[in-house]
Structure formats: structure tokens, C-alpha cells
N, C-alpha and C positions, 0 to 999 in steps of 0.2 A: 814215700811208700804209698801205694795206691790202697783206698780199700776200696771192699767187695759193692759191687753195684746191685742193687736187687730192682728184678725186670718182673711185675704183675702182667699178665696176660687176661684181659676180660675180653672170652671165647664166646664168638658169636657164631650164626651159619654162612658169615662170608666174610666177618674181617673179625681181628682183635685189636681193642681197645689196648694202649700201652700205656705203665707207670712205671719211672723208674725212682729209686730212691738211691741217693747219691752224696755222701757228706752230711747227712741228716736231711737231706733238701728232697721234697717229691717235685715230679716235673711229670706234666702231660706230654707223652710220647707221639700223640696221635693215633692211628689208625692203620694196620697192614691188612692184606687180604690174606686169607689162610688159605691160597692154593699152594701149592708144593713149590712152587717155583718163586712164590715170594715168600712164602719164609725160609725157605736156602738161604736167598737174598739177604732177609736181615738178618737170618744167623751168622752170617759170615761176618760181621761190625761184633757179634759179642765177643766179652773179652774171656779170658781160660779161666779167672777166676768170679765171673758175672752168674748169679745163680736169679734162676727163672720158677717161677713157682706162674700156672696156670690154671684157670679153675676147671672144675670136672665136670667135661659135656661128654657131650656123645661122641666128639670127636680129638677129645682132649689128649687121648693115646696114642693116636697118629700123629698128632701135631706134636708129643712130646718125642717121640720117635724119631721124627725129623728133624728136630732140635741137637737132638743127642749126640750125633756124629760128630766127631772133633774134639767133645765136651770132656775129654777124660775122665767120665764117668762121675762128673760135676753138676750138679746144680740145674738138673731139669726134673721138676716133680708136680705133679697136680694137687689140686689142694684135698682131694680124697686121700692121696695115698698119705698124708702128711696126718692127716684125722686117722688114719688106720693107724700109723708107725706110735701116734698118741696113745689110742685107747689101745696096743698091743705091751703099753710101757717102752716103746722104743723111742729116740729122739727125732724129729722130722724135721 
């Protein structure tokens, strides 16, 4: 049985920083560019149940946007909405 891989996003003005954590193990991911065309790219490598948390820029809504498709309504959230979902009493 697989478990769930968690993908950190540290959101710059031209690329994100990757961390994935994996069996208890963190691994440096490296570096993507955050034009539309390459994070199609590597979203298309996540898995259906890979949940993505990225931090809140200015651009972090499009980029979770673009993320989303495919995702069954899984596991793409910024770390603002997750601070909201907290302090609203909801789980994030």
C-alpha cells in the first residue's frame, strides 16, 4: 500500500523550491519554473492521492489553479487557506 506523499512548494517570482516528504523521509526536490507550461509538466508525475500544500504569494492562486485539474478535488491548498480553515475551526 502506497502512502500519501506530501509536495511543499517554496513560491518564488520565477521558480518553486520542492520538498517532498515520503515514508517519513524529506528529500530536496529541486527547482521548477512557475510558467504554466512547466508546472503542467510536473503535475502531470503527481500521484491522485500526492497532496501539495504551497505557500501564499501573490501568485500562489494561479499556480494552485493549475495544479488542480486532474486532482479530484485533492490535495492542492496554500498555506493561507489552511490558517483560515484553522482559525474558522475547520480542519486544513
Amino acid at each position: 500500500m502506497m502512502m500519501v506523499r506530501y509536495v511543499g512548494m517554496d513560491v518564488h517570482r520565477e521558480f518553486a523550491q520542492l520538498a517532498v516528504v515520503e515514508d517519513g523521509i524529506v528529500r530536496d526536490e529541486g527547482r521548477i519554473a512557475v510558467s504554466p507550461e512547466a508546472l503542467r509538466q510536473w503535475a502531470g508525475g503527481l500521484r491522485a492521492d500526492d497532496e501539495v500544500a504551497l505557500e501564499a504569494t501573490g501568485n500562489s492562486d494561479a499556480i494552485a489553479t493549475l495544479l488542480t485539474p486532474g486532482r479530484q478535488g485533492r490535495g492542492v491548498q496554500s498555506l493561507q487557506d489552511a490558517r483560515d480553515r484553522r482559525s474558522e475551526g475547520q480542519d486544513g
